[in-house]
C-alpha positions as CSV (number, residue, x, y, z in Angstrom):
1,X,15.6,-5.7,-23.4
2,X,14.4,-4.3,-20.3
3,X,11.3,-7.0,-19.9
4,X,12.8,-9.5,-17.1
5,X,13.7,-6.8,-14.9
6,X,10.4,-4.6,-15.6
7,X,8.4,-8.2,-14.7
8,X,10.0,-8.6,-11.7
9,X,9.4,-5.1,-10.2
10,X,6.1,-5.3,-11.2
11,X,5.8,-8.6,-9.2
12,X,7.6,-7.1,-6.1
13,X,4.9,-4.0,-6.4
14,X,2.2,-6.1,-6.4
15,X,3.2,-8.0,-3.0
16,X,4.5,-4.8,-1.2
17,X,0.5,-3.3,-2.3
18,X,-1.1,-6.9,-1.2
19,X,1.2,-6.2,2.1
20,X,0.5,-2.7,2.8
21,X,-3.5,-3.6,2.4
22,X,-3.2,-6.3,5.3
23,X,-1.6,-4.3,7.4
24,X,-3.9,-1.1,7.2
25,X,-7.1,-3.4,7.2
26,X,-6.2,-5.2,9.9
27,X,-4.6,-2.0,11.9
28,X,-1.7,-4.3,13.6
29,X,1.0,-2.3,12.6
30,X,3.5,-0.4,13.5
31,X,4.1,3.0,12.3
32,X,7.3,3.1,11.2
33,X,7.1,-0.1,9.8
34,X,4.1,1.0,7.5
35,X,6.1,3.9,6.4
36,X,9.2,2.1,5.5
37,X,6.8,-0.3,3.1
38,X,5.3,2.5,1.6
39,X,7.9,4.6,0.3
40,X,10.3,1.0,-0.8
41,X,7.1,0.7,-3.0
42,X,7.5,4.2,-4.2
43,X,10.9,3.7,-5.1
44,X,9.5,0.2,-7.1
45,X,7.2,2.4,-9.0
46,X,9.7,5.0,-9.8
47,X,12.2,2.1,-10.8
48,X,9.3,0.6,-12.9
49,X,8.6,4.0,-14.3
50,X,12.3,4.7,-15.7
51,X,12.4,0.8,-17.0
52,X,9.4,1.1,-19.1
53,X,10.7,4.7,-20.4
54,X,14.0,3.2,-21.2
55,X,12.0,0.5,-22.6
56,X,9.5,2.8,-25.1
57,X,12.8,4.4,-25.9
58,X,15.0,1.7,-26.7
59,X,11.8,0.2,-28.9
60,X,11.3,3.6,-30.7
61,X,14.8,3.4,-31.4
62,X,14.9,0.3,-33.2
63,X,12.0,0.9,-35.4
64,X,14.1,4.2,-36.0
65,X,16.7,2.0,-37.3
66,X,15.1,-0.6,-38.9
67,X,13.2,2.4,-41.0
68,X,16.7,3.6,-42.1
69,X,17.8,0.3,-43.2
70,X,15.2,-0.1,-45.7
């Protein structure tokens, strides 16, 4: 249920990481700027966090059902 949007946060994690690397290895950076990248990919893996809890949920929930059903 949740899979697209959990894919594409994980994909938008990965290049805000690959993005915060450069910038600290190669020290051209400003400040603020670093900042700002680091806490959007907080928020990404606080998003992702709450998707794939959703997610276990909504799965435990269906096997739930199914189990009732038989």
């Amino acid at each position: 249920m949740y899979e697209q949007r959990i894919k594409h946060l994980e994909e938008a994690h990965r290049a805000l990481d690959k993005q915060v690397d450069t910038l600290e290895k190669t020290g051209l950076f400003e400040d603020l700027k670093l900042e700002q990248l680091k806490k959007e990919r907080l928020l990404l893996r606080d998003k992702l966090a709450i998707l794939k809890h959703k997610q276990d949920n909504f799965e435990t929930n269906q096997l739930l059902k199914q189990g009732f059903e038989e």
